[in-house]
N, CA, C and O atoms as a Maestro MAE file, in Angstrom:
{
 s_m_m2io_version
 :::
 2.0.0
}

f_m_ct {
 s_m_title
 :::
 protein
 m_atom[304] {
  # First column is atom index #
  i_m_mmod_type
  r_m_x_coord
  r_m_y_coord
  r_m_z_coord
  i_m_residue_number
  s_m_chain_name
  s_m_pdb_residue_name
  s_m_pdb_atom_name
  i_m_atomic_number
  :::
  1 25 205.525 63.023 192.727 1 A "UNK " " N  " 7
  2 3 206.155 63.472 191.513 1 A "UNK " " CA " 6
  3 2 205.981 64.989 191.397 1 A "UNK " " C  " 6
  4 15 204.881 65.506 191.591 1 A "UNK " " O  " 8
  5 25 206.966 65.632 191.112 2 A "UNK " " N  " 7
  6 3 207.195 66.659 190.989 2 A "UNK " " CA " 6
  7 2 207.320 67.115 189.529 2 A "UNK " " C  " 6
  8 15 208.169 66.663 188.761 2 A "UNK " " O  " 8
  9 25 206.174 68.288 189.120 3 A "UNK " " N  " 7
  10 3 206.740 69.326 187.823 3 A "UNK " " CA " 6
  11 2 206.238 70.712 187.798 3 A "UNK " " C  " 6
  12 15 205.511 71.418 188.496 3 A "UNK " " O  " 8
  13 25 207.098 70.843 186.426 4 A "UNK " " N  " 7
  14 3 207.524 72.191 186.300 4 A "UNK " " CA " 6
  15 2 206.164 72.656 185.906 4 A "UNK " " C  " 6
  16 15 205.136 71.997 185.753 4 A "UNK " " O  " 8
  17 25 206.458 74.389 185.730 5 A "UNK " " N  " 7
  18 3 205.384 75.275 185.689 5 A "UNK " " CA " 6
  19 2 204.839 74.983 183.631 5 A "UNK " " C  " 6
  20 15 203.851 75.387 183.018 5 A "UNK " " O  " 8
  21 25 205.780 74.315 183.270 6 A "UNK " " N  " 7
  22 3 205.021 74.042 182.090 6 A "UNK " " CA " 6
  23 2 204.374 72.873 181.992 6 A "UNK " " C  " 6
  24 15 203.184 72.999 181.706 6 A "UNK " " O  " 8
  25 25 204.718 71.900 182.119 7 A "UNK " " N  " 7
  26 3 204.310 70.503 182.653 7 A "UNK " " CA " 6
  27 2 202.945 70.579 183.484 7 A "UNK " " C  " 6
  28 15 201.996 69.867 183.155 7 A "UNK " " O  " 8
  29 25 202.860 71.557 184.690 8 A "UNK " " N  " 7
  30 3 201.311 71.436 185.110 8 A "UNK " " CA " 6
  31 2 200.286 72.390 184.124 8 A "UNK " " C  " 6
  32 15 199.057 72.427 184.071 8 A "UNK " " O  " 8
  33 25 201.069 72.955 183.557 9 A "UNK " " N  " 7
  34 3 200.087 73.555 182.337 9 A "UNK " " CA " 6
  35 2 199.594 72.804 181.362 9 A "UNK " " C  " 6
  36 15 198.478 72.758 180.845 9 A "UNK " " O  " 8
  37 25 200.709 72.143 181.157 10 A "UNK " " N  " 7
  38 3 200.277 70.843 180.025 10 A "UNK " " CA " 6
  39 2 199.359 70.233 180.830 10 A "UNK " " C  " 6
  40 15 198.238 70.728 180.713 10 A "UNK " " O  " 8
  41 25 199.440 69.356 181.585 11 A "UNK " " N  " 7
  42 3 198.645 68.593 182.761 11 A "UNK " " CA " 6
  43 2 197.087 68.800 182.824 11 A "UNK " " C  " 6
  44 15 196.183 67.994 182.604 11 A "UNK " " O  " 8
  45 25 197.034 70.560 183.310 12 A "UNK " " N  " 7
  46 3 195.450 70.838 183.434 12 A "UNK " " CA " 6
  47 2 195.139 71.572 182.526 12 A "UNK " " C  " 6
  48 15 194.272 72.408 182.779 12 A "UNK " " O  " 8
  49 25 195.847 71.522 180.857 13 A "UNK " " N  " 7
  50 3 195.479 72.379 179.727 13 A "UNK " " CA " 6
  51 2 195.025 73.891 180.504 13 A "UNK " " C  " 6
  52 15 193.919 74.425 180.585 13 A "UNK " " O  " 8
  53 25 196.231 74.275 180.970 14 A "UNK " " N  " 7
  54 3 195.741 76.038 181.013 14 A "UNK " " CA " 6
  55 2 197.312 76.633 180.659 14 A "UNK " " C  " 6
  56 15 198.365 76.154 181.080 14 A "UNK " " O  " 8
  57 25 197.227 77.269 180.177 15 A "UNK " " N  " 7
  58 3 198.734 78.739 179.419 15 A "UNK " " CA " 6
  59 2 199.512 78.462 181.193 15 A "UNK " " C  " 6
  60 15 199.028 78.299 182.313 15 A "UNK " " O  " 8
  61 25 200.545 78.512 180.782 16 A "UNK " " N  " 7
  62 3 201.640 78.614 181.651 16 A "UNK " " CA " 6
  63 2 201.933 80.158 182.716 16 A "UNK " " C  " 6
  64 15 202.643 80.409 183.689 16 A "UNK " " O  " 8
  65 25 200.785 81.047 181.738 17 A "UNK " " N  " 7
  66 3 201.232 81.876 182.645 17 A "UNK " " CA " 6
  67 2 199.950 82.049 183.683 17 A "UNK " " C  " 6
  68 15 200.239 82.646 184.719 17 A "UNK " " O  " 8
  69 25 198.974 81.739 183.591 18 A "UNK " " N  " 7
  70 3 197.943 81.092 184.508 18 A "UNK " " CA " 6
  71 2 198.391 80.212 185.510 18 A "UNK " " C  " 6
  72 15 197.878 80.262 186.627 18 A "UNK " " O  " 8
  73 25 199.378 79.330 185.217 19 A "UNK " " N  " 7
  74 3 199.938 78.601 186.544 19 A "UNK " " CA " 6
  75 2 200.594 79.481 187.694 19 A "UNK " " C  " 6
  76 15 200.392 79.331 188.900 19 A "UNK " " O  " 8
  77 25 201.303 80.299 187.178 20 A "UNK " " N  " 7
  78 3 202.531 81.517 187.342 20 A "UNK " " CA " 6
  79 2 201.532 82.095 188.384 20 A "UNK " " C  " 6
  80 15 201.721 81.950 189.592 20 A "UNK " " O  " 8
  81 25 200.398 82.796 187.841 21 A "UNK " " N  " 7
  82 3 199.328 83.708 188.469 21 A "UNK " " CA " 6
  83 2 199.179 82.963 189.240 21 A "UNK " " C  " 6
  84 15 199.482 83.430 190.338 21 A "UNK " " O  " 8
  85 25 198.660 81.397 189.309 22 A "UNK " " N  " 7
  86 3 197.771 80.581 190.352 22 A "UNK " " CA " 6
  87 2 198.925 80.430 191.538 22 A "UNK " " C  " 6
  88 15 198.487 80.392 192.688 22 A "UNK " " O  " 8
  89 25 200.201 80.350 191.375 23 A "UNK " " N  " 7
  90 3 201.360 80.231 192.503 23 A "UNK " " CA " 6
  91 2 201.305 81.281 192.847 23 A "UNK " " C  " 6
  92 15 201.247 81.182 194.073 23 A "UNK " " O  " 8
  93 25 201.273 82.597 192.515 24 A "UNK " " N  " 7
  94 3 201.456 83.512 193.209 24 A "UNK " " CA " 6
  95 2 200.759 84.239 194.172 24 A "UNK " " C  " 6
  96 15 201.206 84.838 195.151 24 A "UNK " " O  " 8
  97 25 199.051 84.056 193.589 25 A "UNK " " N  " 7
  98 3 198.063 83.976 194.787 25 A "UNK " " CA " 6
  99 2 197.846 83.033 195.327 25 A "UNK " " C  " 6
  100 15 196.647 83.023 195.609 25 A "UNK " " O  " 8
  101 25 198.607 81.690 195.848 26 A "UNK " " N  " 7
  102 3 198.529 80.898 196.458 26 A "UNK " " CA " 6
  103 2 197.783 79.810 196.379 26 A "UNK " " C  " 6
  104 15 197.678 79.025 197.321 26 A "UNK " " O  " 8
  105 25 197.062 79.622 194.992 27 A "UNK " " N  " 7
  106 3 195.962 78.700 194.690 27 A "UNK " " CA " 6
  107 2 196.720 77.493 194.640 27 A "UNK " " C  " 6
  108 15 196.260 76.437 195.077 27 A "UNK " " O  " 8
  109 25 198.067 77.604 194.039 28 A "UNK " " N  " 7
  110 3 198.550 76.331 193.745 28 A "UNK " " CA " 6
  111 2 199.917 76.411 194.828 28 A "UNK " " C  " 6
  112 15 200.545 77.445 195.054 28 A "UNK " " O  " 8
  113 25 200.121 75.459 195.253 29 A "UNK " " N  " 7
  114 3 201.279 75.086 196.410 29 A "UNK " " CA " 6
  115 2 202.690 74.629 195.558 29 A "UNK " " C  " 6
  116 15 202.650 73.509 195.049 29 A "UNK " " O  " 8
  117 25 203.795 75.345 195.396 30 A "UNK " " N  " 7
  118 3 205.072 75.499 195.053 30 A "UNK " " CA " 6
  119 2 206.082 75.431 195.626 30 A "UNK " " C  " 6
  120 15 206.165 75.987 196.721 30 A "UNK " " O  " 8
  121 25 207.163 74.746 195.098 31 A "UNK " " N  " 7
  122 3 208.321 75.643 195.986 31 A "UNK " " CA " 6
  123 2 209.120 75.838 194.627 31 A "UNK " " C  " 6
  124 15 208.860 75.227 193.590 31 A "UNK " " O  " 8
  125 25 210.210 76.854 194.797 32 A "UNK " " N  " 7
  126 3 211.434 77.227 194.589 32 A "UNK " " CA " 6
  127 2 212.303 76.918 194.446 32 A "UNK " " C  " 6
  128 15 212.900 77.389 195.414 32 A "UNK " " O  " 8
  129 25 213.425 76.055 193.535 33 A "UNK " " N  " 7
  130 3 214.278 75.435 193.668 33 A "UNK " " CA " 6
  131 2 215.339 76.705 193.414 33 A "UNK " " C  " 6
  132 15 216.402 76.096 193.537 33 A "UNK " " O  " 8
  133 25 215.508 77.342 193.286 34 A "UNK " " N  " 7
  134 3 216.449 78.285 193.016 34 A "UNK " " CA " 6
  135 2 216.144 78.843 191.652 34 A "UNK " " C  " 6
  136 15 216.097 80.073 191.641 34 A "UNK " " O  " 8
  137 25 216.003 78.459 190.906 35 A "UNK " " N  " 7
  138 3 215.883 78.251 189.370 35 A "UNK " " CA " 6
  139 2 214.484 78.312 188.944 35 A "UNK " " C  " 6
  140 15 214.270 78.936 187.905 35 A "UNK " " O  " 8
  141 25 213.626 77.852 189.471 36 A "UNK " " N  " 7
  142 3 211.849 77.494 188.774 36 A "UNK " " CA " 6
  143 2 211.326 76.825 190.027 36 A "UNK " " C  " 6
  144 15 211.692 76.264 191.060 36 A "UNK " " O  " 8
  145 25 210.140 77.249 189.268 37 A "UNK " " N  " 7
  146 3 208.923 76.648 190.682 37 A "UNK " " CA " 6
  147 2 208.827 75.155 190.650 37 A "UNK " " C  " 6
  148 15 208.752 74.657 189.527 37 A "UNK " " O  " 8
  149 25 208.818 74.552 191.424 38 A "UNK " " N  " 7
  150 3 208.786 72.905 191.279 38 A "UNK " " CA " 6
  151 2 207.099 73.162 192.041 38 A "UNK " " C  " 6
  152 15 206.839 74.041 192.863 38 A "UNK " " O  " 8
  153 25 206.117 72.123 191.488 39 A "UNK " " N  " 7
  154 3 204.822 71.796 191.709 39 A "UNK " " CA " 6
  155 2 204.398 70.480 192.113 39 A "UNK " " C  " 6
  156 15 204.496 69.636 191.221 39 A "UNK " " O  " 8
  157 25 203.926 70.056 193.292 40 A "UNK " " N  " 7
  158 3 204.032 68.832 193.358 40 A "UNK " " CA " 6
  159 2 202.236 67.926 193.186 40 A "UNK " " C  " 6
  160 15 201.252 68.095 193.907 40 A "UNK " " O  " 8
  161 25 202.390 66.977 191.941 41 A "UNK " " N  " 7
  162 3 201.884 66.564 191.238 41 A "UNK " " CA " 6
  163 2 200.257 66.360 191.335 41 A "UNK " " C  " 6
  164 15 199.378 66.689 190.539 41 A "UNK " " O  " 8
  165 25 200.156 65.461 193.054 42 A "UNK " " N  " 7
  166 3 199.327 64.872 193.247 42 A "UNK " " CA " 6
  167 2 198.155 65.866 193.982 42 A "UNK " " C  " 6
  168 15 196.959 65.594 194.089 42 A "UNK " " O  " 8
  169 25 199.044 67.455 194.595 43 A "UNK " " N  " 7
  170 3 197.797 68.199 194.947 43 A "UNK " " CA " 6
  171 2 196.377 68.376 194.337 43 A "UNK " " C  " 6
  172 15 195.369 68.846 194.864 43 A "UNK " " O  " 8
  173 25 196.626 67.712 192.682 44 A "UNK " " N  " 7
  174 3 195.201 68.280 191.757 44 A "UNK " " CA " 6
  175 2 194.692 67.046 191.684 44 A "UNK " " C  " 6
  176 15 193.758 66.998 190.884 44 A "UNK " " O  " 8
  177 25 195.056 65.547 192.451 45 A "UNK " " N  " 7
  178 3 194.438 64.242 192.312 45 A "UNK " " CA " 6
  179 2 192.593 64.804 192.696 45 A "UNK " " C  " 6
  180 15 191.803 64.671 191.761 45 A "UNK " " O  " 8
  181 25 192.141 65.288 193.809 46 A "UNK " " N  " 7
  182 3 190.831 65.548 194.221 46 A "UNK " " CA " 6
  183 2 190.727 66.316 193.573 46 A "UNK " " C  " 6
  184 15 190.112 65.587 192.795 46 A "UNK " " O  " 8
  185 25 190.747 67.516 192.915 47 A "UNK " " N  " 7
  186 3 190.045 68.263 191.625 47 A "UNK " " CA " 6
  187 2 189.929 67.948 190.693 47 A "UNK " " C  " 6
  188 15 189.052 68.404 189.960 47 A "UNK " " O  " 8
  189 25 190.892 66.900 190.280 48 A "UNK " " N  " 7
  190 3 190.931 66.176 188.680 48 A "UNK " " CA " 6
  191 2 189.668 65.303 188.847 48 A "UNK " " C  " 6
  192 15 188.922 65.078 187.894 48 A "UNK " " O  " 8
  193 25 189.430 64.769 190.220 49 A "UNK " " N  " 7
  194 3 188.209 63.733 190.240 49 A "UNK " " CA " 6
  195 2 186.860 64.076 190.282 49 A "UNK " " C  " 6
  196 15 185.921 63.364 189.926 49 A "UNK " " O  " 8
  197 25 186.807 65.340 190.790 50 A "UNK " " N  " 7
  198 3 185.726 66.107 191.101 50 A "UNK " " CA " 6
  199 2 185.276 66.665 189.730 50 A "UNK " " C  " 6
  200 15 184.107 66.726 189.350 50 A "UNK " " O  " 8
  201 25 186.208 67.004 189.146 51 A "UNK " " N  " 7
  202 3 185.474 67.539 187.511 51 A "UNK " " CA " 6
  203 2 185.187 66.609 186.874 51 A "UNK " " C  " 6
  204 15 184.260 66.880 186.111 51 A "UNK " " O  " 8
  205 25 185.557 65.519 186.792 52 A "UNK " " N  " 7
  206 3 185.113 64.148 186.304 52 A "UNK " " CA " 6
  207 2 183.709 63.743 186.607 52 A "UNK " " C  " 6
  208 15 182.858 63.246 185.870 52 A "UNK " " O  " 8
  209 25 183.670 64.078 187.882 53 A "UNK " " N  " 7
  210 3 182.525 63.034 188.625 53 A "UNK " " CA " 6
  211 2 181.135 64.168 187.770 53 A "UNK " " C  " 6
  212 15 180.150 63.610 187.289 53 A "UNK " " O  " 8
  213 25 181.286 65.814 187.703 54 A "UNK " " N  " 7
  214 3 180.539 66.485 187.638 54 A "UNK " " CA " 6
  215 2 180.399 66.145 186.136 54 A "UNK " " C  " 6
  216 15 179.333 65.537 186.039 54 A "UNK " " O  " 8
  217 25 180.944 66.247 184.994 55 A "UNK " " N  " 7
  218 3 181.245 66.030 184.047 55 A "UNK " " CA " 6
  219 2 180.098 64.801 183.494 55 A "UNK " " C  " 6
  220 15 179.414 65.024 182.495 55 A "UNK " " O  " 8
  221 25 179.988 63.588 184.211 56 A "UNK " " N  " 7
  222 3 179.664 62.636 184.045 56 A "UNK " " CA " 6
  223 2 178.042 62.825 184.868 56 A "UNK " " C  " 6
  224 15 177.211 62.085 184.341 56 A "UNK " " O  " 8
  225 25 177.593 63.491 185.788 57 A "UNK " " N  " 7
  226 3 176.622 64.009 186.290 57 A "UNK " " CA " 6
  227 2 175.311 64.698 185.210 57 A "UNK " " C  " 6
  228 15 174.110 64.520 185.009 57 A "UNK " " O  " 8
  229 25 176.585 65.690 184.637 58 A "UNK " " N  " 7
  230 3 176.008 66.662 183.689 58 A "UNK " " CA " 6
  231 2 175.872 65.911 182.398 58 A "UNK " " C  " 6
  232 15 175.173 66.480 181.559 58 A "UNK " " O  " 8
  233 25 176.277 65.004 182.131 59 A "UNK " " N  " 7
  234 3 176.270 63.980 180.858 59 A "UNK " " CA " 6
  235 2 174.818 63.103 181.131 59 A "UNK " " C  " 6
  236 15 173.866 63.417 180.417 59 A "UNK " " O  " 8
  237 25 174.676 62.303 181.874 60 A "UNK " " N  " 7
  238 3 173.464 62.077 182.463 60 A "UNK " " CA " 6
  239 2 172.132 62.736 182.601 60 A "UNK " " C  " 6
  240 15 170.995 62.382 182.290 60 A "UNK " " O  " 8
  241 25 172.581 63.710 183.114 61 A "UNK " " N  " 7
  242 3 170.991 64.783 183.225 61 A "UNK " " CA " 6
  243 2 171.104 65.959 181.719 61 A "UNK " " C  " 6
  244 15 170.591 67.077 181.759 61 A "UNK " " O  " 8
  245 25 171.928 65.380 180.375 62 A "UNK " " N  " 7
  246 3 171.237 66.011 179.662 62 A "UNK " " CA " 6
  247 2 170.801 64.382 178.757 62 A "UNK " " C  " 6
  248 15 169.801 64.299 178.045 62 A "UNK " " O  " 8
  249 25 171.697 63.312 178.966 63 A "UNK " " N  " 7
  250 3 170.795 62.094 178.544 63 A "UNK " " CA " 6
  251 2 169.531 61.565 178.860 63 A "UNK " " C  " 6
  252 15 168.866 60.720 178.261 63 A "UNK " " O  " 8
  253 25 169.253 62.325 180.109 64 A "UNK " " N  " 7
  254 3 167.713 62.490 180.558 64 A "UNK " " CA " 6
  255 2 166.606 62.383 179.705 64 A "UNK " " C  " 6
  256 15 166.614 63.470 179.127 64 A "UNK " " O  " 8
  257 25 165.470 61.609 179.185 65 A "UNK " " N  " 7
  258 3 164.645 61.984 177.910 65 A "UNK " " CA " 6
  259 2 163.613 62.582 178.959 65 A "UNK " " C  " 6
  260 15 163.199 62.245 180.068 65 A "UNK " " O  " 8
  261 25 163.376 63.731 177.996 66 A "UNK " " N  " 7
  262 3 162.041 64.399 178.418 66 A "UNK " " CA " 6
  263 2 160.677 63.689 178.865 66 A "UNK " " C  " 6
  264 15 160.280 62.788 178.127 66 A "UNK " " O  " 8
  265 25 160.149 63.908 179.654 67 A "UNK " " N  " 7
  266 3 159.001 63.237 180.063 67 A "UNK " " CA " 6
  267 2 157.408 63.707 178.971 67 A "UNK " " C  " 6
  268 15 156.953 64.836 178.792 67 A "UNK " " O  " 8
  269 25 156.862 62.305 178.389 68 A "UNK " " N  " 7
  270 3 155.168 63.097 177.979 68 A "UNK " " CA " 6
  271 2 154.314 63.015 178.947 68 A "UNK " " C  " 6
  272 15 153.570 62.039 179.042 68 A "UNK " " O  " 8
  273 25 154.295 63.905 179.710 69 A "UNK " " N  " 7
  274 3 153.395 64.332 180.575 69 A "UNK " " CA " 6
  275 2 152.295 64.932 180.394 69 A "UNK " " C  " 6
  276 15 152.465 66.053 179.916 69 A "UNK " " O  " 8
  277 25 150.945 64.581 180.625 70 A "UNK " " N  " 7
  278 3 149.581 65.006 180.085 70 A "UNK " " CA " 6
  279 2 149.357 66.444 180.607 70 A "UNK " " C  " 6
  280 15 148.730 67.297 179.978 70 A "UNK " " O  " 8
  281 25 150.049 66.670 182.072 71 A "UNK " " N  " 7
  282 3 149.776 67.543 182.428 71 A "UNK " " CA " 6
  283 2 150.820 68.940 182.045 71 A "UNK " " C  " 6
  284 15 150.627 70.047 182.546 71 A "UNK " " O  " 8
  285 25 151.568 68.737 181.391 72 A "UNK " " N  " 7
  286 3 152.116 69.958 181.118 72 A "UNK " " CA " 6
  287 2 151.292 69.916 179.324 72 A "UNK " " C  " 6
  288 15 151.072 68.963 178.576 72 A "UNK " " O  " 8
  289 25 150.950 71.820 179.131 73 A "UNK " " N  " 7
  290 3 150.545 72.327 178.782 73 A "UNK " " CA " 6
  291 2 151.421 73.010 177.477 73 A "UNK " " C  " 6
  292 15 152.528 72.608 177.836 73 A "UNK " " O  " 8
  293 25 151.637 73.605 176.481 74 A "UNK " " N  " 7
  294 3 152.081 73.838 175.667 74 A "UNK " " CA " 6
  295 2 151.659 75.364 175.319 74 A "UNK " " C  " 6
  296 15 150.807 75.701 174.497 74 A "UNK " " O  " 8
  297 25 152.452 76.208 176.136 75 A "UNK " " N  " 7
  298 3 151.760 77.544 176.079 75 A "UNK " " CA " 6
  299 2 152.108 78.311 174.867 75 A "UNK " " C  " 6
  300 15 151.815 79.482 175.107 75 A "UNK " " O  " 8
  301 25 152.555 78.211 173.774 76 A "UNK " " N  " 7
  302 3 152.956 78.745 172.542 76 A "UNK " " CA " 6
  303 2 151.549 79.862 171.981 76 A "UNK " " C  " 6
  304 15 151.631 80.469 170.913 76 A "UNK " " O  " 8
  :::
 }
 m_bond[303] {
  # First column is bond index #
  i_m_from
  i_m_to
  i_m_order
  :::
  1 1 2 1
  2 2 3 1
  3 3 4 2
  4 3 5 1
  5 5 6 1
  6 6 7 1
  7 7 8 2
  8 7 9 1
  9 9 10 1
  10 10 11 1
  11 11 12 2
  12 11 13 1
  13 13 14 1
  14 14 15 1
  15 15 16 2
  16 15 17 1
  17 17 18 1
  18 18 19 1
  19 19 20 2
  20 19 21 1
  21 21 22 1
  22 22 23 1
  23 23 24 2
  24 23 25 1
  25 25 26 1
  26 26 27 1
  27 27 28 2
  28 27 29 1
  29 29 30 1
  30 30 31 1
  31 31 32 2
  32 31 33 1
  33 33 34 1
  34 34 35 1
  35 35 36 2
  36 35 37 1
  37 37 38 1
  38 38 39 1
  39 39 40 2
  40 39 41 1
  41 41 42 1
  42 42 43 1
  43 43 44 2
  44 43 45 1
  45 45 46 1
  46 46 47 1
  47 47 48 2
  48 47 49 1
  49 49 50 1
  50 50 51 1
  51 51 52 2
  52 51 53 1
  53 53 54 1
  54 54 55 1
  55 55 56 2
  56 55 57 1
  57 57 58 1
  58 58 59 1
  59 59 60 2
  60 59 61 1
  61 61 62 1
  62 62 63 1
  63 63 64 2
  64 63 65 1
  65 65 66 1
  66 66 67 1
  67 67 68 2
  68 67 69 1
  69 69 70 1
  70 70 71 1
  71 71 72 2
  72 71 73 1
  73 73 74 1
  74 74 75 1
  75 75 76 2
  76 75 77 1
  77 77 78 1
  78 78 79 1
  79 79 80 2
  80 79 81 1
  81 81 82 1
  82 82 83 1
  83 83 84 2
  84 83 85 1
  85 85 86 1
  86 86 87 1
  87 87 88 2
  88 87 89 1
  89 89 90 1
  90 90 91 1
  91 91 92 2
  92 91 93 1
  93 93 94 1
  94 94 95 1
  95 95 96 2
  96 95 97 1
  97 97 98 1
  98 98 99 1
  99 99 100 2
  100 99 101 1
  101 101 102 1
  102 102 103 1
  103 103 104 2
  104 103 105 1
  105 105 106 1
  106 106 107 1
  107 107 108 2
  108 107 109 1
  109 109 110 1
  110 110 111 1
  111 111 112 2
  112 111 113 1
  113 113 114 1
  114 114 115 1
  115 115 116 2
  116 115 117 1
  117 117 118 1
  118 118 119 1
  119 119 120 2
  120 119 121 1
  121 121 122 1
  122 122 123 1
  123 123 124 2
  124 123 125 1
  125 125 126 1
  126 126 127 1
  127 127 128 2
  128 127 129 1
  129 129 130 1
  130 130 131 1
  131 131 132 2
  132 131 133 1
  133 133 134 1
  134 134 135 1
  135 135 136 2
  136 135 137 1
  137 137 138 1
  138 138 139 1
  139 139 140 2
  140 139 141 1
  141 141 142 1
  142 142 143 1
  143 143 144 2
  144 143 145 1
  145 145 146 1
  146 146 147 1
  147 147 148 2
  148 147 149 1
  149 149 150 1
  150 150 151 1
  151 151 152 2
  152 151 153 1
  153 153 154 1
  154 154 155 1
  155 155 156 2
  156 155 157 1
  157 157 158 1
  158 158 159 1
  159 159 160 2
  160 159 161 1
  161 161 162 1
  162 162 163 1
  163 163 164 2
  164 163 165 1
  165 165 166 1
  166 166 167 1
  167 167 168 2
  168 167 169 1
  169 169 170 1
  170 170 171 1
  171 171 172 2
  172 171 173 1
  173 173 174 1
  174 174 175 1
  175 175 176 2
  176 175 177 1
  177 177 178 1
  178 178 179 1
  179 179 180 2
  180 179 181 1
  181 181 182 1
  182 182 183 1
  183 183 184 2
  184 183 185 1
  185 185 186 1
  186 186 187 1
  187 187 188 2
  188 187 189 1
  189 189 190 1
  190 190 191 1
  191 191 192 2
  192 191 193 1
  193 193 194 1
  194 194 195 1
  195 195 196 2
  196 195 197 1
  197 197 198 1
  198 198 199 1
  199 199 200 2
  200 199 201 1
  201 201 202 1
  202 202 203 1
  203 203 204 2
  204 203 205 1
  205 205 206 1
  206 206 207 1
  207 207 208 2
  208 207 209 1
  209 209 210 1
  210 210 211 1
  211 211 212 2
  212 211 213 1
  213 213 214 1
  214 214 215 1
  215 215 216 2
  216 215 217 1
  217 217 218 1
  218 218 219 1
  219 219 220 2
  220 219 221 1
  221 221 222 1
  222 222 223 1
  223 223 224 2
  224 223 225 1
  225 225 226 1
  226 226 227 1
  227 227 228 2
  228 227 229 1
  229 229 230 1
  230 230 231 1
  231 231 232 2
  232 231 233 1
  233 233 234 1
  234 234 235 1
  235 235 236 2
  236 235 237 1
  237 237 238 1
  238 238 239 1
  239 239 240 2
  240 239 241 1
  241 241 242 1
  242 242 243 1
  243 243 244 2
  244 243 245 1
  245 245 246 1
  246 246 247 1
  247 247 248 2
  248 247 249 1
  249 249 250 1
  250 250 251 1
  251 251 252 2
  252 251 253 1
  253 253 254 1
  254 254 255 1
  255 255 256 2
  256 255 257 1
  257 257 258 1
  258 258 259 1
  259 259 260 2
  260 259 261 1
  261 261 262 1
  262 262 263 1
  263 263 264 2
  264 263 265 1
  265 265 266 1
  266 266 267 1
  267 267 268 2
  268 267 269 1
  269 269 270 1
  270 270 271 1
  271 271 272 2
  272 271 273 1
  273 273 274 1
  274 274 275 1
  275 275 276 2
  276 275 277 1
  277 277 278 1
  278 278 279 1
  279 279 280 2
  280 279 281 1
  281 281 282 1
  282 282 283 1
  283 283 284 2
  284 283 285 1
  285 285 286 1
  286 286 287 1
  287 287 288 2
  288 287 289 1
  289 289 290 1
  290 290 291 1
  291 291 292 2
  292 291 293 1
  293 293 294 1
  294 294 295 1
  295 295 296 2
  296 295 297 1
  297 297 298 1
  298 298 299 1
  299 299 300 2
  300 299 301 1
  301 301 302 1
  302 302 303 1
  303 303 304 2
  :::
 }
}
């Protein structure tokens, strides 16, 4: 599936003209239809998952409860 340069903005919530920038240094893979950049959909499937996975990592290690440990000290 293929979309437009507003559509992947909508997609990964960033300003449209951040997409614009990201095609032009090559971050994001485009083509040209004559008219507008066509973007094809599924290149951000492994980044969309990867911020997830971290997301859910970092959710975890702050659900972490602190340890009472005898040996830590309370240097105040």
């Amino acid at each position: 599936m293929y979309l437009t340069v507003e559509e992947t903005a909508e997609y990964l919530s960033l300003a449209p003209e951040v997409i614009k920038y990201l095609i032009q240094e090559k971050k994001i893979r485009a083509l040209f239809d004559g008219e507008q950049y066509i973007i094809y959909k599924d290149q951000f499937d492994t980044h969309l998952e990867q911020v997830e996975l971290i997301k859910k990592q970092i959710e975890e290690y702050l659900s972490e409860p602190i340890s009472e440990d005898i040996d830590i000290k309370d240097e105040d």
